[in-house]
C-alpha positions in Angstrom: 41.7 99.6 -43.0 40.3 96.4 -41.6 36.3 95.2 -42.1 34.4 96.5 -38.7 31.1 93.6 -37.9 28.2 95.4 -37.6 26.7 95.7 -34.3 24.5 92.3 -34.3 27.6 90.2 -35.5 27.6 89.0 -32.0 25.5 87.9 -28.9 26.0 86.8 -24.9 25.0 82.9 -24.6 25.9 79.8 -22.6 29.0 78.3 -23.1 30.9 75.3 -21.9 32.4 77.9 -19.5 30.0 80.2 -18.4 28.9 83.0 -20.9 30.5 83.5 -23.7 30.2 85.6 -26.9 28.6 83.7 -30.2 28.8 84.9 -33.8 25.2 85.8 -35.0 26.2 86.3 -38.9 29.2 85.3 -40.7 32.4 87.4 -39.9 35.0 87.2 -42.8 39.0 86.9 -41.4 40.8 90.1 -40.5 37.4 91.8 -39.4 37.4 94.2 -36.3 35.0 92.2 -34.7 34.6 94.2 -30.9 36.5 96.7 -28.7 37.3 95.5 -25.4 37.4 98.7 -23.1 37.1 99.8 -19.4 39.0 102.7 -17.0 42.2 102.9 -17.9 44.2 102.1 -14.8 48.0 103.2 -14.2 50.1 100.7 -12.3 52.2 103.4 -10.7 49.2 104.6 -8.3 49.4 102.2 -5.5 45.0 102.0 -5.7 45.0 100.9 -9.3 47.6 98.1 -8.7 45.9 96.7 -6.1 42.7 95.9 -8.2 42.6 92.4 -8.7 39.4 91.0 -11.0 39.5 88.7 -14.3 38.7 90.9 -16.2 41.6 93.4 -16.8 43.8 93.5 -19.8 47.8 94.4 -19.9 48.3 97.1 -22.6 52.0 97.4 -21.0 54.0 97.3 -18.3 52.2 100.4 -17.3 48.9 100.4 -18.6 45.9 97.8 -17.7 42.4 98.4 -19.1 39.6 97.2 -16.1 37.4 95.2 -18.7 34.8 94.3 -15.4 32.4 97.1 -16.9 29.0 95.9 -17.9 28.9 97.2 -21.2 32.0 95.2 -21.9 30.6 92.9 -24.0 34.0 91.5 -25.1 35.0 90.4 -21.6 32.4 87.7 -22.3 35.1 86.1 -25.2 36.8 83.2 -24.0 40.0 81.3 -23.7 40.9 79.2 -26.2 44.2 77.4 -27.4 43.4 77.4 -31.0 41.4 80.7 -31.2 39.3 82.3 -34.4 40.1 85.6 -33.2 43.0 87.7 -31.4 43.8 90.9 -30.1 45.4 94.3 -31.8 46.8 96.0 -28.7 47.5 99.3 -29.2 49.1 100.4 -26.2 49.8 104.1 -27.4 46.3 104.8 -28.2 45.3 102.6 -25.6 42.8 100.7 -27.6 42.2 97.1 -27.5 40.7 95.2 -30.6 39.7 91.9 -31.1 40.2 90.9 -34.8 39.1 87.6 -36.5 41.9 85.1 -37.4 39.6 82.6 -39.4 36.3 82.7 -41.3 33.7 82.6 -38.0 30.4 80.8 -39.1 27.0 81.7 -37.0 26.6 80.3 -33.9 30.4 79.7 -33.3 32.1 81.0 -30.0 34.3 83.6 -30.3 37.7 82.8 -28.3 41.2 84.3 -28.5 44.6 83.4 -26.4 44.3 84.7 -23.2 48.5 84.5 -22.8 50.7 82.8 -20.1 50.3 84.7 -17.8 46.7 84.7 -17.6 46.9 80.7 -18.1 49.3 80.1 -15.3 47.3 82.5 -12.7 43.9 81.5 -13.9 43.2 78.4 -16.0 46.3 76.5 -15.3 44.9 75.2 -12.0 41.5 74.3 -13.3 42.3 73.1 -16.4 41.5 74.8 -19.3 37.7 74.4 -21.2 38.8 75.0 -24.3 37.5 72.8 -26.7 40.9 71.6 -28.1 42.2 70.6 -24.7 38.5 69.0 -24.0 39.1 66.8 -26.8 42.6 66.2 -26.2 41.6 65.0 -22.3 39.1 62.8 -23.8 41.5 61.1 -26.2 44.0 60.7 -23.4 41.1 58.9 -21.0 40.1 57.0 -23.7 43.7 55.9 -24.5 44.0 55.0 -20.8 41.1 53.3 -20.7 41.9 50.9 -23.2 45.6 50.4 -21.9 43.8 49.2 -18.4 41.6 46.9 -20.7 44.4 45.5 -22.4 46.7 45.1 -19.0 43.2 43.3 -17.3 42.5 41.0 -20.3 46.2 40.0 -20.0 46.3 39.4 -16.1 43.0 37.2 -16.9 44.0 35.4 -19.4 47.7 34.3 -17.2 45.2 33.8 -14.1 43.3 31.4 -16.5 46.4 29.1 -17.8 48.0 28.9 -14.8 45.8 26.9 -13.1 45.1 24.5 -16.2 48.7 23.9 -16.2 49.1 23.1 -12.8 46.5 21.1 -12.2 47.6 18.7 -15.1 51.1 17.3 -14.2 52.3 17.4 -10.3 55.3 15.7 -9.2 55.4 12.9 -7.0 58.4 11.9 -5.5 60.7 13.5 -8.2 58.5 12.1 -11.2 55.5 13.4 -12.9 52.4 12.5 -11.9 49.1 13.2 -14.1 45.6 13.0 -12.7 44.1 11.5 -15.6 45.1 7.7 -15.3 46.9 7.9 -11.3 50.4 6.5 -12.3 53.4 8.2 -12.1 55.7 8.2 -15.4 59.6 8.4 -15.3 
């Protein structure tokens, strides 16, 4: 049977994203670190299907737990595409646990994979906040950036030779003619 973090292993803050929930004392890997629960809804009745919030979780193709509760502290977890934590469905008992995939130090957000099809609905169109696609953008803007330097320094330094070259030799007639001493060389 898996570790189970004591009640204070976590706390609500700010996060890049909104709220999200921070690790308050070490939590060693494979520890039961929070339940994520709600009403149960069932997506054969017509009124529980139409339910739409950000907060629900897909046991099934059937079962959805309505995570928008206030107690629900784990609805405060975050996306993240290289997660310390993920969750044990158990769609029989239907349980949700989130479970600790790395060592979590204090202070440390706790994320897990939301899945595709949260991504595509959700995060897709605003990009995800996570803080391996944060620093991927930034490494891809910074690469850009010095691709545009590169391209401008080039474009400058043609603008700057072409001129030099033309302005020393201009032909006359046929024949070179060079500024320098007025006579035109065959």
């Amino acid at each position: 049977m898996p570790n189970i973090a004591s009640r204070k292993a976590y706390r609500v803050g700010r996060s890049k994203t909104g709220l999200g929930l921070f690790a308050t004392m070490p939590i060693k890997k494979g520890t039961r670190i929070i339940r994520y629960f709600g009403p149960i809804l069932d997506s054969r009745i017509p009124a529980h299907d139409e339910i739409e919030n950000k907060y629900l979780f897909e046991l099934n193709g059937r079962w959805t737990i309505d995570g928008s509760v206030r107690k629900n502290l784990a609805r405060y977890i975050n996306h993240s595409c290289r997660p310390n934590a993920e969750s044990d469905v158990r769609p029989r008992e239907r349980k949700v646990f989130i479970r600790a995939i790395k060592n979590i130090e204090p202070g440390e957000e706790i994320n897990y994979d939301y899945g595709t099809d949260y991504f595509k609905a959700y995060l897709k169109p605003i990009g995800c906040k996570c803080a391996a696609c944060e620093n991927k953008r930034k490494k891809l803007r910074a690469e850009a950036r010095a691709e545009r330097a590169k391209v401008k320094a080039r474009t400058e330094r043609k603008a700057k030779k072409a001129p030099t070259k033309g302005a020393k030799k201009k032909k006359l007639n046929g024949h070179a003619f060079s500024k320098a001493n007025g006579r035109a060389r065959a």
